[in-house]
C-alpha positions, 0 to 999 in steps of 0.5 A: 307554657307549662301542663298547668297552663297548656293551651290549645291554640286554634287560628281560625282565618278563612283568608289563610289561602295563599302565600302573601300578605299579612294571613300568610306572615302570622301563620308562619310567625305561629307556627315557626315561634311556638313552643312545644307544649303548646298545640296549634291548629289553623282551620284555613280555607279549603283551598290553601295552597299546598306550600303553605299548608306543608310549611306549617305542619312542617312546624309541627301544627295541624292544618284543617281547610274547613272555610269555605267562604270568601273572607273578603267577598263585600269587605270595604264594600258600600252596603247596608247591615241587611243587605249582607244578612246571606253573607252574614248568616252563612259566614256565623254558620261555618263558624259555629261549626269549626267551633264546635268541632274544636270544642267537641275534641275536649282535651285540658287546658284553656281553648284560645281561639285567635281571629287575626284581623276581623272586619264588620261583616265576620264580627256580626257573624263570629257574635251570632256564631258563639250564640250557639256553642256549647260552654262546657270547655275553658276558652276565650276569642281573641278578635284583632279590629284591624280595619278602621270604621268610618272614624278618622284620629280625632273622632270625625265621620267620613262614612255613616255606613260603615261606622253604623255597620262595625258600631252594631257588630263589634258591640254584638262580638263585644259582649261575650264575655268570651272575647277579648278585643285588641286594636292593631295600632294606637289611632284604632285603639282611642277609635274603637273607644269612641265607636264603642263607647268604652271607658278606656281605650281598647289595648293593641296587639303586637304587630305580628310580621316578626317575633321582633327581639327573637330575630333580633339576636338570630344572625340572619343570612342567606347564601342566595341573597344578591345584597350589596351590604354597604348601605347603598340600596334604595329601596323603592318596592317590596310585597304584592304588586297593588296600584294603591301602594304605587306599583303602577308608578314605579317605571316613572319613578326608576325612570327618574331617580336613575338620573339623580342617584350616584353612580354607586347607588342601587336601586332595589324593587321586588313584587309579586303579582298574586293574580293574574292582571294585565296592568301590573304585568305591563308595569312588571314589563316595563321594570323588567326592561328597565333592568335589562339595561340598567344594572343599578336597578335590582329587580327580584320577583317572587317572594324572599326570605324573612331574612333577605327582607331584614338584611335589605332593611337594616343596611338600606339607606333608604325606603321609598313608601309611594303608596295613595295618600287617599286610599291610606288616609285612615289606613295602617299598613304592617310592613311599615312597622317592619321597615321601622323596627329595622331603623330604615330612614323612609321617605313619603309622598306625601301626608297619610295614616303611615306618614303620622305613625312613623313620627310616632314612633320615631323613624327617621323620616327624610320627607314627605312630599310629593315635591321631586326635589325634596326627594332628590335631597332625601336620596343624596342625604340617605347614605348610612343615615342612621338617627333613630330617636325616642318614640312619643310612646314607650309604651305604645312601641313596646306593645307592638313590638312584643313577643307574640308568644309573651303576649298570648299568655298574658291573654290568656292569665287575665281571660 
């Protein structure tokens, strides 16, 4: 960026824990992306796993696990402002400190701390927190809401609580002249306006799974990789085992598209159970059964590179969202925005918040019901189908697809 406008840029993420999920996927775009005259820091929770924590300071960042607290301890939880009051107060006291500490290391340059994905509960507690830091030093928070607040797309409430709870604590965050806020998609974008009673919608930040139009022209590849490069997977899984993205289905549904998919095709699954279940590990029985003896199912379990995950989506013929329609209703999920830069025709179960994003941006969708029959045709129609037209925004899918980094500094400019 340059010494005249050198950065110290610190993540402050007490859910950096473990390997997963979208924590994990932006430490790891951070640290692998930035430029060398630019310091990161990540303060993580104490008891982030040693892989992780030796990754990242393979990349040249400083890792501190100074969290103590449980980032999601009574997050989407039913409960009123006062009765987290403990929680709060606790949480804003760890982040005062952590700030302070930071500050209290001096240095040039501009202070950027960056809260990746910020529910009621840590904005109350970050605005009671910057009530006590000391200014002396040029910084800014960049706050990412994340997390939708009782409002639907069109401004309808369908949780009083929970909009009271982010209204009163995003208003708090948001009046620091320190914080700039940004929405991770363009329904939370006109739905903080609302909530917050701005006078123009609250910009978006780029999805932060990839470095997009850098990896884009890298040439990917991995000598381990058991892809089948003609366009012939399907792929009916791939992340954290959870029942609300459908894992608990898959055995059903491999059970079923084995008698509908041509005997050329493949199906592909691959999970991870991050903690110990004995429901998602009966279904990973089942799966891994139904492998056993069924070798147009492709089973990986554990994680996989960034590049087998590209290499499975740019030649794919088809992915296969099962997730609940109710629990994403009104909820965004960042793989999707993956699956969609790749030009990967997808097929839903049904109506929810991804089945909408994906119009917006113009995925080719092959379906969304829950009518098997429809599925089946969308299996047979999948084959290299590749129609990838105009997003109804340019603007909006410019934003999330940005460089990170591009983006950081044009923050930082205008804070």
């Amino acid at each position: 960026m340059g010494n005249k406008d050198s950065v110290r840029f610190v993540v402050l993420d007490p859910a950096l824990i473990k390997e997963g999920g979208h924590h994990t996927a932006l430490s790891l775009l951070v640290a692998a992306s930035k430029e060398d005259d630019v310091d990161v820091t990540f303060i993580s929770h104490q008891y982030i796993s040693d892989s992780l924590k030796q990754q990242l300071e393979n990349n040249g960042c400083i890792v501190k696990p100074e969290f103590l607290l449980n980032f999601y301890e009574i997050f989407e939880k039913q409960i009123e402002l006062n009765a987290a009051n403990a929680y709060v107060l606790n949480a804003a006291k760890e982040y005062a400190k952590v700030i302070q500490g930071q500050c209290e290391q001096g240095g040039s340059g501009k202070l950027v701390f960056f809260h990746p994905s910020m529910s009621w509960e840590h904005a109350y507690a970050l605005s009671l927190a910057l009530k006590t830091i000391d200014y002396s030093m040029d910084m800014c928070h960049i706050v990412c809401a994340m997390f939708n607040p009782g409002l639907g797309p069109d401004g309808t409430v369908f949780d009083p609580q929970r909009k009271l709870n982010f209204e009163i604590a995003f208003r708090a965050v948001s009046s620091s002249t320190r914080v700039k806020l940004f929405a991770s998609d363009i329904e939370l974008s006109s739905i903080y306006k609302k909530l917050l009673n701005l006078g123009s919608d609250v910009p978006v930040h780029p999805c932060y799974l990839s470095t997009w139009m850098r990896s884009a022209k890298e040439e990917s590849g991995d000598p381990n990789c058991d892809f089948i490069d003609d366009g012939s997977e399907i792929i009916l899984y791939m992340g954290d085992a959870k029942s609300e993205k459908g894992f608990c289905d898959l055995p059903d549904l491999v059970c079923e598209s084995l008698k509908n998919v041509d005997s050329h095709q493949k199906l592909y699954i691959q999970f991870n159970i991050p903690w110990p279940d004995p429901e998602l590990e009966m279904v990973a029985e089942k799966l891994r059964y139904c492998a056993s003896v069924n070798e147009q199912l492709i089973l990986h379990e554990g994680f996989i590179s960034q590049h087998e995950v590209e290499r499975r989506l740019s030649n794919a013929s088809l992915f296969v969202f099962n997730y609940c329609n109710e629990h994403y209703q009104n909820k965004s999920s960042g793989f999707l925005w993956f699956v969609v830069w790749h030009q990967t025709p997808v097929y839903f179960f049904g109506h929810s918040w991804l089945s909408r994003e994906a119009r917006r941006l113009s995925a080719p969708v092959l379906g969304q019901s829950r009518d098997r029959k429809q599925f089946w045709a969308a299996i047979r129609e999948s084959r290299k189908y590749r129609i990838f037209g105009a997003p109804s925004s340019r603007f909006y899918f410019d934003s999330l697809y940005r460089d990170f980094w591009d983006w950081i500094k044009e923050v930082c400019q205008s804070a």
